[in-house]
TORMARGU-968034 format. One record per atom (N, C-alpha, C): residue number from 0; atom name; x, y, z. Coordinates in nm, 2 decimals. Layout:
N
NUM:CA:X:Y:Z $
...
% end
This chain:
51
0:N:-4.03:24.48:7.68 $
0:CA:-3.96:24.36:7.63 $
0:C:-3.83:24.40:7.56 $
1:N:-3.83:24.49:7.49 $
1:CA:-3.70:24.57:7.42 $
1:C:-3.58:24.62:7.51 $
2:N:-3.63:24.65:7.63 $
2:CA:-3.54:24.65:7.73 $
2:C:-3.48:24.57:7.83 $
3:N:-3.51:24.44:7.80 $
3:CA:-3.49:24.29:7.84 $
3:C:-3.43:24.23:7.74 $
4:N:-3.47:24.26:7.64 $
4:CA:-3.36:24.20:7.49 $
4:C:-3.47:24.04:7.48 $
5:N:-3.57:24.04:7.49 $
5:CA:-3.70:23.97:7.51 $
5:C:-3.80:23.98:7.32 $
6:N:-3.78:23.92:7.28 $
6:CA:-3.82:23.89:7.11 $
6:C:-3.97:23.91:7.15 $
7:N:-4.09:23.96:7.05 $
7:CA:-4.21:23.97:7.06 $
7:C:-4.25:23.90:6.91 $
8:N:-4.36:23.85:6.90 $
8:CA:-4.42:23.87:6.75 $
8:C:-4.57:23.94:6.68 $
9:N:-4.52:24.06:6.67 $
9:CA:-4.68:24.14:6.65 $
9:C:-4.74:24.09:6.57 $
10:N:-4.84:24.05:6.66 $
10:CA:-4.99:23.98:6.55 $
10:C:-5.08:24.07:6.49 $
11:N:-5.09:24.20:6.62 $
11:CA:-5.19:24.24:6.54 $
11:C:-5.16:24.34:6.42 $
12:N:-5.00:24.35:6.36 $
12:CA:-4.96:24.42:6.27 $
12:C:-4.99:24.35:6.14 $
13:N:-4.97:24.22:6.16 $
13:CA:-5.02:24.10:6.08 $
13:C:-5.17:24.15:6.05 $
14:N:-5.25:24.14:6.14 $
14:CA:-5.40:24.08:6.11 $
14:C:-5.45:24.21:6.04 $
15:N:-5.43:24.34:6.11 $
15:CA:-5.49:24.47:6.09 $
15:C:-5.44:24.49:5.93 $
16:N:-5.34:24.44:5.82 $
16:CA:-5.35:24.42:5.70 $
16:C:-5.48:24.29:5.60 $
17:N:-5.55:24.27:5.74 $
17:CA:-5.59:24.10:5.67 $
17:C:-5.76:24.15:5.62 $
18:N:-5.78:24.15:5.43 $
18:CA:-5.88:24.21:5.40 $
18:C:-6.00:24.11:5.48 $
19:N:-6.14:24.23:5.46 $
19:CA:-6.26:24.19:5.51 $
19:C:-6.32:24.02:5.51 $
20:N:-6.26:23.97:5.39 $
20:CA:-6.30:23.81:5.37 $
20:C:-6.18:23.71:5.42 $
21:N:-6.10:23.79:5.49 $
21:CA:-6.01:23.67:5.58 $
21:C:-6.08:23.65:5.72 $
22:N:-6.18:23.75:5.75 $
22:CA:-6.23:23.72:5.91 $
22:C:-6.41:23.66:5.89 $
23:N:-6.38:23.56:5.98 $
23:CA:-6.53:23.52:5.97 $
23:C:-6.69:23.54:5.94 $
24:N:-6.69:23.65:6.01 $
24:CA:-6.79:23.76:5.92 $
24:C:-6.75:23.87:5.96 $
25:N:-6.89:23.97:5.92 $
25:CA:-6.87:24.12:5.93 $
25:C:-6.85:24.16:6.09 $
26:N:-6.75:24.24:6.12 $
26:CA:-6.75:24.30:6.28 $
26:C:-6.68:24.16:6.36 $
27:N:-6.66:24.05:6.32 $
27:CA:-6.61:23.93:6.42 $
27:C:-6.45:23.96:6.42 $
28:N:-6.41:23.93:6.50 $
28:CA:-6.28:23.90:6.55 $
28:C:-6.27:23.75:6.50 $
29:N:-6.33:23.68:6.44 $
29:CA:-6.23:23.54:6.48 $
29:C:-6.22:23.58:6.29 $
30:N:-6.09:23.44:6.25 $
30:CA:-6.05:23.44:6.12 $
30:C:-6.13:23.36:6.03 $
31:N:-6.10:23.33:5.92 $
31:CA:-6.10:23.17:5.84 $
31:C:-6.00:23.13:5.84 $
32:N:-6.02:23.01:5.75 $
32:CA:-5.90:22.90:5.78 $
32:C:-5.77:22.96:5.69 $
33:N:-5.78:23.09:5.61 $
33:CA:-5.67:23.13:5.53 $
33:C:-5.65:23.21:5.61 $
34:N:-5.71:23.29:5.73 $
34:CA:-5.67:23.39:5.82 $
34:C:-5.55:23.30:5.89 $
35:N:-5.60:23.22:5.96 $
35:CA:-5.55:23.12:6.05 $
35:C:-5.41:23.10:6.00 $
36:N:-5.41:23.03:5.89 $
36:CA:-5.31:22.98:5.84 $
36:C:-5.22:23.14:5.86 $
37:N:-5.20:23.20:5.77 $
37:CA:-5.15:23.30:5.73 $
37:C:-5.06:23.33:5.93 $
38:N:-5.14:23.37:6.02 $
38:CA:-5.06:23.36:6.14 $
38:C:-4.99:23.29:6.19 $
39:N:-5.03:23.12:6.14 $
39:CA:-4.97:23.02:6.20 $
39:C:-4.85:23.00:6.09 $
40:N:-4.84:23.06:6.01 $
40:CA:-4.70:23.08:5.90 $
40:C:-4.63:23.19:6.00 $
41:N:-4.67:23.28:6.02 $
41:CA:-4.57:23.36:6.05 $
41:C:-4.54:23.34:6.24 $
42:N:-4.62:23.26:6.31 $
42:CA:-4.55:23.21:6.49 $
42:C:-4.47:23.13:6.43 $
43:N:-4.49:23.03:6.35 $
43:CA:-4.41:22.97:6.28 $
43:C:-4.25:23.00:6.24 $
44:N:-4.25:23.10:6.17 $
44:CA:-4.09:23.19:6.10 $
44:C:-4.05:23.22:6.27 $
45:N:-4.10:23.28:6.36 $
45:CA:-4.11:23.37:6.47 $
45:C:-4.01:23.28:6.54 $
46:N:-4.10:23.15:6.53 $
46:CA:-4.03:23.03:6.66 $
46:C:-3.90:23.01:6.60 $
47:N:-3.90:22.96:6.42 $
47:CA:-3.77:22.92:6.40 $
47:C:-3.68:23.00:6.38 $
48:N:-3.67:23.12:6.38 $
48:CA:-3.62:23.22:6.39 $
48:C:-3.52:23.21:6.55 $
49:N:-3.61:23.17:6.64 $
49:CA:-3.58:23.23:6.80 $
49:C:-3.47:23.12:6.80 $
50:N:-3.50:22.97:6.75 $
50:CA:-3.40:22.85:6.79 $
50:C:-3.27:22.85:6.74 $
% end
């Protein structure tokens, strides 16, 4: 992507800070609704950033 000049937004640089009580339970991949949010703040900055 860096070599296309093609913008990315690393999520999982986001999540892999996100303590144990932001994900739904123990071992799950999915979030809570403060997990959620918290990403959908930052595609958020990501998009208005790009416009």
């Amino acid at each position: 992507m860096k070599k296309h000049g093609i913008g990315t937004n690393d999520l999982h640089e986001l999540t892999k800070t996100f303590a144990t009580d932001q994900f739904d339970g123990p071992g799950n991949v999915h979030y809570t609704q403060e997990g959620y949010q918290r990403i959908a703040q930052q595609v958020t900055e990501s998009i208005l950033n790009a416009l």
